[in-house]
C-alpha positions in Angstrom: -132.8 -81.8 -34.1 -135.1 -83.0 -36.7 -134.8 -82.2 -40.5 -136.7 -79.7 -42.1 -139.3 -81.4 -44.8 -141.8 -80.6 -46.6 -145.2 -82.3 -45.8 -149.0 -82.2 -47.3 -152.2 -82.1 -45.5 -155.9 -81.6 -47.0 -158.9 -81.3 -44.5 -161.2 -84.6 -44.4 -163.2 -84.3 -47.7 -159.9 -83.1 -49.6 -161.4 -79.7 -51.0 -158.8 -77.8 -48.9 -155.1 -79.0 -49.9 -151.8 -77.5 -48.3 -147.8 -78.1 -48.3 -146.0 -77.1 -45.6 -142.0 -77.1 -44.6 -141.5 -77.9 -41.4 -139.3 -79.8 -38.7 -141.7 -80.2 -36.1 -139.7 -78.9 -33.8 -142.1 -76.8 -32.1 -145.3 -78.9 -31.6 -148.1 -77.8 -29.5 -151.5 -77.8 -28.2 -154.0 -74.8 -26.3 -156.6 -75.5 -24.1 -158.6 -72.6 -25.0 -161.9 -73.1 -25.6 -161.9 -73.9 -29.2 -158.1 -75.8 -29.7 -159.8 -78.1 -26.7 -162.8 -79.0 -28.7 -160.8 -79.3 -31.7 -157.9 -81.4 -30.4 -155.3 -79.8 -32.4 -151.6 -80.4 -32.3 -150.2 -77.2 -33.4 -147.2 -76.2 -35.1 -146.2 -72.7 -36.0 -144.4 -71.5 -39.5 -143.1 -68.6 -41.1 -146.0 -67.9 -44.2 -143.5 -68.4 -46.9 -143.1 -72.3 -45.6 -146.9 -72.4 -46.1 -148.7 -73.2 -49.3 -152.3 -73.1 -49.8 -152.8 -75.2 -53.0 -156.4 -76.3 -53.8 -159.4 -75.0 -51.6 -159.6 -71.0 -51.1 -163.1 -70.4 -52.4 -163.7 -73.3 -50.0 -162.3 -71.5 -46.3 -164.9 -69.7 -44.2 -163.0 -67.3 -41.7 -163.9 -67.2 -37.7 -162.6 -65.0 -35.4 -163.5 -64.8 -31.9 -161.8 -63.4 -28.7 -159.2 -61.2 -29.4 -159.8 -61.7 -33.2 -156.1 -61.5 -34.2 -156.4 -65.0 -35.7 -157.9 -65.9 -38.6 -159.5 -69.6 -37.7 -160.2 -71.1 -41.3 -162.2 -74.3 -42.0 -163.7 -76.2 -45.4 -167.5 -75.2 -45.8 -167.7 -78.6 -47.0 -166.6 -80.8 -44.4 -165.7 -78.2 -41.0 -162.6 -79.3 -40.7 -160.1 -76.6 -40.1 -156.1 -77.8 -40.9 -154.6 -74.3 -40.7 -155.1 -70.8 -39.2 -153.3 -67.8 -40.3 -151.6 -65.1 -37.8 -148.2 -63.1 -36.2 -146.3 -63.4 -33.9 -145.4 -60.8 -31.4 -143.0 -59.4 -33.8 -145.6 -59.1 -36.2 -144.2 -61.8 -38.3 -147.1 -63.6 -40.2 -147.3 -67.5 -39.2 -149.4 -70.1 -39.9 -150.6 -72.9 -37.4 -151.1 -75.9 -38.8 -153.0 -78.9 -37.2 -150.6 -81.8 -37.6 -153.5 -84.0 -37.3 -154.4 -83.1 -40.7 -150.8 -84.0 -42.4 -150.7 -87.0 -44.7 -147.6 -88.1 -43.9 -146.5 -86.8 -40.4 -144.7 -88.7 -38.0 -146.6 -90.1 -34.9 -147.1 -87.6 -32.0 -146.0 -88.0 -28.5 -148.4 -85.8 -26.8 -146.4 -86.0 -23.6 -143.6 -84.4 -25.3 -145.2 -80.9 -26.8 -145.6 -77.6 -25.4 -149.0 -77.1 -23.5 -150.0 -73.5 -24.4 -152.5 -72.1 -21.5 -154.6 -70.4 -23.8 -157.8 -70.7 -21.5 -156.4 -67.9 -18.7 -154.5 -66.1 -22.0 
């Protein structure tokens, strides 16, 4: 299994900058309507593993279907690196887009989980 590390990501400008510990051992993507536009690579983690560190005054929140996620992106540049929810415990998580990690590892897209989020 892969070690748990902690990694830093920033949306493109750089206004928005986050940690987060991880071990990427749950990567994934959504073909829903948005996460297919997007081209996200997902990965879920507890809150606490999460930390915001530059950029709040600079997230603009959108919702849309079910509205139980909050989809946050940089007014300044649109990019949106993280989105906060639960899990069906009610756990909180946030989804980070790997994509948006400094120093991740290369993906293997054949190898993540392929969430059907379109007939969700």
């Amino acid at each position: 299994m892969p070690q748990m590390q902690t990694y830093h990501g920033k949306c493109h400008c750089g206004a928005v900058r986050f940690s987060v510990e991880t071990d990427f051992a749950s990567l994934g993507d959504c073909n829903c309507s948005r996460c297919r536009r997007l081209g996200w690579i997902m990965q879920s983690v507890p809150a606490d593993r999460f930390a915001l560190q530059t950029g709040e005054e600079n997230l603009s929140l959108y919702h849309f279907n079910s509205e139980k996620i909050d989809h946050l992106f940089c007014k300044s540049c649109g990019i949106q690196s993280f989105a906060r929810g639960t899990d069906g415990q009610g756990n909180e998580l946030v989804m980070v887009n790997v994509n948006c990690l400094d120093d991740a590892p290369p993906v293997d897209r054949s190898t993540i989980k392929h969430w059907d989020g379109a007939n969700f």
